[in-house]
C-alpha positions in Angstrom: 0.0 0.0 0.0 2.8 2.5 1.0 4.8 1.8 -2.3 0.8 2.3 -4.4 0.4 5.6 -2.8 3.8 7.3 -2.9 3.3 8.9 -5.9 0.0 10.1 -5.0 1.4 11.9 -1.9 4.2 13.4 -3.5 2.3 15.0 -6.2 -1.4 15.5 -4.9 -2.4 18.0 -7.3 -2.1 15.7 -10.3 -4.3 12.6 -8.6 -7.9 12.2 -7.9 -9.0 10.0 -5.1 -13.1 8.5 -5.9 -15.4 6.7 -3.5 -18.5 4.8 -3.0 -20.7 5.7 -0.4 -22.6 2.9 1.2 -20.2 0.1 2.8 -17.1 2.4 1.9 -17.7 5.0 4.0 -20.7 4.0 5.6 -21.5 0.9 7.4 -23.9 -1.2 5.8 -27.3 -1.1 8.2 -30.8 -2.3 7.4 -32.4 0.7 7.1 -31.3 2.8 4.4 -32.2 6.3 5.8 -30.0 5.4 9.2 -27.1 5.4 7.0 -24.1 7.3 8.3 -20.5 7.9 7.0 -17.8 7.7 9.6 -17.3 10.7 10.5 -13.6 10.4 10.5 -14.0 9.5 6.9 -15.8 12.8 6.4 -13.2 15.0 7.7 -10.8 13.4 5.9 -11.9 13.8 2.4 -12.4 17.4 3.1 -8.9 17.6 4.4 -7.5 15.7 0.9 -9.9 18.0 -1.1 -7.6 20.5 -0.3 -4.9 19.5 -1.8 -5.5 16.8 -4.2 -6.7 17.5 -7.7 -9.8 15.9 -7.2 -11.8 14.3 -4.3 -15.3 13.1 -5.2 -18.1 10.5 -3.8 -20.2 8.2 -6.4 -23.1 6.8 -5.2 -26.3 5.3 -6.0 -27.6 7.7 -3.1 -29.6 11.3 -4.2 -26.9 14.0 -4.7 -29.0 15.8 -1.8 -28.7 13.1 0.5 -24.9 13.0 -0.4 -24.4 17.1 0.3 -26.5 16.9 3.5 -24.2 13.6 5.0 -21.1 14.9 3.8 -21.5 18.2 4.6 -21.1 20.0 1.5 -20.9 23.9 1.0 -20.3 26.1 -1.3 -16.7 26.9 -1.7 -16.0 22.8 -1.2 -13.3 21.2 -3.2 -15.4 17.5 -2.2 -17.6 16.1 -4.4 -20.9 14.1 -5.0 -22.2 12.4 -7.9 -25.6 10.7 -6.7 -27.7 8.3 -8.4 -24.4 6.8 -10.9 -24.1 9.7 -12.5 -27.8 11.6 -13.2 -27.2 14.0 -10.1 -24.4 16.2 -9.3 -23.4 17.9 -5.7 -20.5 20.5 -5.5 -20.5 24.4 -4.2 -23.6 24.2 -2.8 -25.7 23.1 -5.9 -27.7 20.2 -7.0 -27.7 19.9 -10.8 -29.5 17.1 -12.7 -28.5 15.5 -16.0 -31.8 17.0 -17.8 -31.6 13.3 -20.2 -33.7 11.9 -17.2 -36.2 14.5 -16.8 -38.5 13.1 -19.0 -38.5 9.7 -17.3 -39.9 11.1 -14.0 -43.6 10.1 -14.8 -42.6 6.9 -15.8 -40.0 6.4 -12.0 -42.9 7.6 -9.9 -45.6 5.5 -11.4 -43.2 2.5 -10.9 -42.8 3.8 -7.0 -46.5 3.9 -6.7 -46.9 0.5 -7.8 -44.1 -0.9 -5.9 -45.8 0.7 -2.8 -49.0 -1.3 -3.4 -47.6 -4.1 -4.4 -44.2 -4.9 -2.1 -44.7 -8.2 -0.2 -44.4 -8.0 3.3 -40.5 -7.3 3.9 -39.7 -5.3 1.5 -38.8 -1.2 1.8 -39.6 0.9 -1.2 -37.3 3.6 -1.6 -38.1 6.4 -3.6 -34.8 8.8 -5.0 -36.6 10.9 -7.1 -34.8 9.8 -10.2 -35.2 6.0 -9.7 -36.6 3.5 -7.4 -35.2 0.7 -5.0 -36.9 -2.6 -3.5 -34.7 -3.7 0.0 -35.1 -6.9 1.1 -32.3 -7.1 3.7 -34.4 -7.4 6.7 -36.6 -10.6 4.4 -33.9 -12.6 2.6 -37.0 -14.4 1.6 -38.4 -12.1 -0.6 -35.5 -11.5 -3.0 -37.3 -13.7 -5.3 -40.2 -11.3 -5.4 -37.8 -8.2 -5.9 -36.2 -9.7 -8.8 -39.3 -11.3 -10.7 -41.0 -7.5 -9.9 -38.2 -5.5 -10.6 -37.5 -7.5 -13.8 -41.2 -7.4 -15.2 -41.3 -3.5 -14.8 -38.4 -3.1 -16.6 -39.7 -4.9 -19.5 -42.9 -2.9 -18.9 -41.6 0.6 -18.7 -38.2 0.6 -20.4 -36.5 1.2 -17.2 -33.1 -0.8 -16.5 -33.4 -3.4 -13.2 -29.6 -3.3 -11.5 -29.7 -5.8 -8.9 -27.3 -4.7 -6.0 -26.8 -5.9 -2.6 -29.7 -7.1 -1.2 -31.8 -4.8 -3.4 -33.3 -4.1 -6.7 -33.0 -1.0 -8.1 -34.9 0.7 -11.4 -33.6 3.7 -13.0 -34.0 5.2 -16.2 -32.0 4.1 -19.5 -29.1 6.4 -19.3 -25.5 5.4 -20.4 -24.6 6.5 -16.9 -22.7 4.2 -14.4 -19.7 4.7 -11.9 -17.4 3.7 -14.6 -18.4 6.8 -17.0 -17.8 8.9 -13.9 -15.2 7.6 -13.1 -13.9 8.2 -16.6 -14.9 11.7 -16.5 -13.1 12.7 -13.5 -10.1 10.9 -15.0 -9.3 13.8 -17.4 -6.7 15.9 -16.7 -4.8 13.8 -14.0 -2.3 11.3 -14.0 -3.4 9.4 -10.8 -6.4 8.1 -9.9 -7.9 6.1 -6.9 -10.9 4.3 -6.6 -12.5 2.6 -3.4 -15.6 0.3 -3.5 -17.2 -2.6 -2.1 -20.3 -3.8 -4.4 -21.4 -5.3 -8.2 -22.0 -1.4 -8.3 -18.7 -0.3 -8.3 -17.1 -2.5 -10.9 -17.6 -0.6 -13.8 -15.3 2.0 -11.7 -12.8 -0.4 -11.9 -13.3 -1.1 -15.2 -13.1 2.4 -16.4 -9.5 2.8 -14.6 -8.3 -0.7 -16.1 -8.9 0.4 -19.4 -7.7 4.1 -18.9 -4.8 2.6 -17.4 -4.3 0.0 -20.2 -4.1 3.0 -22.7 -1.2 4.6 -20.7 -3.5 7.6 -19.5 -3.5 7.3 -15.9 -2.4 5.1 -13.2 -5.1 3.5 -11.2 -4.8 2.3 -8.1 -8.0 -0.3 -7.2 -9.4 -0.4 -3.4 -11.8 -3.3 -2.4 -13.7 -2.9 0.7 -13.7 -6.2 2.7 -17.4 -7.6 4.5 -18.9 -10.2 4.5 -21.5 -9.4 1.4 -18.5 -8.2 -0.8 -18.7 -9.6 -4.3 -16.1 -12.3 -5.0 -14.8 -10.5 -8.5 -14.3 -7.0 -6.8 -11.9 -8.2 -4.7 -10.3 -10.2 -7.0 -9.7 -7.3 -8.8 -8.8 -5.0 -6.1 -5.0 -4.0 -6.0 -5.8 -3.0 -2.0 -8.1 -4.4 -0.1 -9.1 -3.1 3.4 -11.1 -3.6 6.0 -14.9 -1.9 6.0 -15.1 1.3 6.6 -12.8 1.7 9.7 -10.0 0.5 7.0 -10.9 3.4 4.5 -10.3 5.7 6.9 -7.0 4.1 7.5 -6.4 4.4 3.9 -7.6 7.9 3.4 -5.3 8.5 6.7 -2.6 7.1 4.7 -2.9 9.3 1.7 -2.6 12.6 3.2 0.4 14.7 1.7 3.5 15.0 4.1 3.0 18.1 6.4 6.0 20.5 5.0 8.8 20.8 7.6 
């Protein structure tokens, strides 16, 4: 880990350092709107947002729900990109990708439905842009997520992403971490990515292929639990502990305090 991040130290203002939310910063708990970052975790991406040439969160969370948890403000070097990619956080602001707009009907409708329908066990959750089933607290009734979730989309035309003990439909976007990921990229020569879900692989996708072409180097962080997908951490180049172990890492990345 020390030799990975030497270079990102050194030279801060030419790396990025990107993060899920949920299980990365947050521990994972079974109701979704108890969900807290580590406050330690919190200060420190706002202390490496000061020097680093970019410090940003991706989640599948609402951008608001990001800037509120966070604590963003205007004048913040930290970012949020909520929702994969369709909401954006940062000095203050909310902005939406306006692509999804006209799939708002058609996300509410579906939340309506899900709200009627939801066998017993399972928490709708409503982020304005898309929709998620939880089953965590009734492993039983993943089968009734994914048969739900899965006839909707070929109803509507929204996309199903199953996710950790969820179901989630958003509109048909080319959106995902990885094209933020990718996005962010530009313009520096080191970038840093830490996640611990399906949802995050197309982040590390995005950085093997930028780093493949020469653009970047990439430096791959897997977040260890016990729901953690197999084929993350096999591609991980770091893998740590939960979220007590990100905060080690972030720790870890902080520039040398001048002399």
């Amino acid at each position: 880990m020390e030799e990975l991040f030497a270079a990102f130290r050194s030279e801060p203002g030419t790396a990025g350092i990107l993060s899920d939310f949920d299980g990365t910063l947050a521990p994972i708990v079974d109701d979704p709107d108890a969900s807290r970052p580590l406050p330690e975790a919190v200060d420190l991406l706002h202390l490496l947002a000061t020097t680093y040439g970019r410090v940003a969160v991706i989640s599948g969370r609402p951008a608001a729900f990001l800037s509120t948890h966070l604590r963003l403000a205007e004048g913040d070097g930290l970012m949020a990109i909520g929702l994969y990619g369709m909401e954006m956080a940062g000095g203050g602001q909310v902005t939406v990708d306006p692509r999804v707009l006209s799939w708002l009907p058609v996300v509410d409708e579906v939340a309506c439905l899900a709200e009627e329908q939801a066998t017993a066990g399972v928490y709708v959750e409503r982020k304005g842009l898309s929709v998620t089933l939880h089953y965590r607290t009734t492993p039983s009734a993943a089968a009734w997520a994914t048969e739900w979730a899965a006839a909707q989309a070929g109803r509507t035309g929204l996309i199903r992403h199953p996710a950790r003990m969820s179901e989630e439909l958003r509109p048909p976007l080319p959106v995902d971490k990885g094209t933020v990921v990718a996005q962010l990229a530009a313009g520096l020569r080191r970038v840093c990515f830490v996640g611990d879900d399906v949802g995050d692989l197309p982040a590390f996708a995005a950085l093997d292929e930028l780093a493949s072409s020469g653009a970047i180097t990439a430096v791959k962080v897997g977040v260890l639990s016990e729901e953690a997908p197999p084929e993350l951490l096999a591609g991980a180049d770091v893998v740590v502990d939960g979220p007590g172990g990100v905060v080690d890492l972030l720790s870890r990345l902080l520039p040398p305090t001048p002399a």
